[in-house]
N, C-alpha and C positions, 0 to 999 in steps of 0.2 A: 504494500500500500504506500501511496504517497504520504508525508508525512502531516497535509492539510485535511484527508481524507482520514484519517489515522486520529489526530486529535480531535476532529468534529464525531466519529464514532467513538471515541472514549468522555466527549462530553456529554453524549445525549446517552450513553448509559449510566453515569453520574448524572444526570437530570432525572434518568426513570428511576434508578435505585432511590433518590429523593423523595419523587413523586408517589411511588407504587413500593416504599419501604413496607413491613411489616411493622415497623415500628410507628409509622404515620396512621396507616389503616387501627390499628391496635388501641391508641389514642382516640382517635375519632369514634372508635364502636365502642369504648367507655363513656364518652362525653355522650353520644347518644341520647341516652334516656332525659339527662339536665337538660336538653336544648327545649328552647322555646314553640310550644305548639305554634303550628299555621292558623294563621288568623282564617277563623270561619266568614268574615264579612261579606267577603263576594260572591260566598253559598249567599247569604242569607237576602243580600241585596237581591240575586236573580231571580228567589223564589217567592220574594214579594211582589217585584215586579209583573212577576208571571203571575202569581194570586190576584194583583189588581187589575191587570190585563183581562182576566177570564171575567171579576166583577163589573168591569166595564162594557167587555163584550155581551153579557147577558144583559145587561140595563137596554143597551140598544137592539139586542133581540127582543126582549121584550117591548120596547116601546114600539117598534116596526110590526109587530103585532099586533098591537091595541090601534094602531090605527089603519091599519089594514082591516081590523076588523069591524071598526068606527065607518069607515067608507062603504062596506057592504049591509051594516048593520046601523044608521045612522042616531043618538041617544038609547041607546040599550046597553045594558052594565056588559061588563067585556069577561067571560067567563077564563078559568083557569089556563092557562098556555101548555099543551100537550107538551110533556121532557123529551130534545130531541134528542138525545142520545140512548134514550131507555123505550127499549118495546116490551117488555112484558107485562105482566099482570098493576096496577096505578090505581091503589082505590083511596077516595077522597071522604074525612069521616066528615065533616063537614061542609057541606055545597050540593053542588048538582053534577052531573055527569059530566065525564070529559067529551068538547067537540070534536064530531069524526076529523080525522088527518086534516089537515089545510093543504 
């Protein structure tokens, strides 16, 4: 080997013996356990977001509803809004039946 080849490959194996020592890893998997938990905030922010996202979008289903229903049914109280994502059995203890599909 030339000797510029020679000393670049005896430095970058003193770089990884540094790096990839048993004695650095060894260290680091003691410290481990003390290190500071990751901050839940950015869970916690998306999942609001997404909660009020869905609150909102049913406000405006709903209200596209009622007056949808307003325009075929003009002053008539605007019965329950059939659950769109649920088909099976919906029984209502207080009210009147649910209206066929829309």
């Amino acid at each position: 080997m030339i000797p510029y080849k020679w000393s670049s490959y005896l430095w970058r194996k003193y770089a990884d013996h540094l790096y990839y020592g048993w004695k650095k890893n060894f260290l680091w998997i003691m410290l481990e356990p003390y290190r500071r938990p990751r901050s839940i905030t950015p869970l916690v922010a998306i999942y609001v977001a997404g909660f009020y996202t869905g609150v909102v979008g049913a406000a405006i289903t709903e209200q596209l509803y009622k007056e949808e229903y307003w325009e075929e049914h003009p002053g008539e109280y605007v019965p329950i809004m059939r659950p769109k994502c649920y088909y099976g059995p919906w029984r209502i203890y207080r009210g009147e039946e649910l209206p066929p599909n829309m």
